[in-house]
C-alpha positions, -999 to 999 in steps of 0.1 A, spaced: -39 -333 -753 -42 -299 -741 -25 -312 -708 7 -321 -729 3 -281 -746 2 -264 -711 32 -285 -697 55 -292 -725 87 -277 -721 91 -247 -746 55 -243 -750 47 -207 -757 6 -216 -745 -5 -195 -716 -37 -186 -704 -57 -155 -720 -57 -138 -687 -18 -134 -686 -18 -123 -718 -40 -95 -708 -22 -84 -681 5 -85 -705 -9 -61 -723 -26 -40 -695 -61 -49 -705 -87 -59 -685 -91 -93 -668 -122 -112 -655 -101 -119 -623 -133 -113 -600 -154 -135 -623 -124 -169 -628 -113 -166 -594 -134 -147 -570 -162 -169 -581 -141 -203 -572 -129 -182 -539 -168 -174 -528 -178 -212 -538 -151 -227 -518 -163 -202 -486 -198 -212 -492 -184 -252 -486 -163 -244 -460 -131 -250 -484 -99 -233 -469 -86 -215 -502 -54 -198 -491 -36 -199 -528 -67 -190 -544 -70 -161 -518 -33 -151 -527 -39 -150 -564 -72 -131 -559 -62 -101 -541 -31 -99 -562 -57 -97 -595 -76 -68 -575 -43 -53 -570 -35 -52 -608 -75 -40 -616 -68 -12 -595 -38 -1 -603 -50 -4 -638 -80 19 -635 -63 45 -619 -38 49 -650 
């Protein structure tokens, strides 16, 4: 069900973190996905993507507290 939401075509349903960078709010980038990048290191789980979106979600928190 919520499957079919995320990847119907048309759907307006994105995820709450967009729609806070949207909106220039705070995001719990470090929590979502620097806690799946650390677990993955901890395995031994090469995370490239993960990695990628990470630093780009520091880059936005950053930017974001210094305006």
């Amino acid at each position: 069900m919520v499957r079919n939401v995320a990847t119907e075509t048309g759907s307006n349903a994105t995820a709450s973190m967009f729609r806070d960078i949207q909106g220039g709010g705070m995001i719990e980038g470090e929590h979502i996905v620097g806690d799946l990048v650390r677990r993955a290191r901890s395995l031994g789980v090469a995370t490239p993507l993960l990695r990628v979106a990470n630093v780009h979600l520091q880059a936005y928190e950053a930017e974001r507290k210094k305006g």
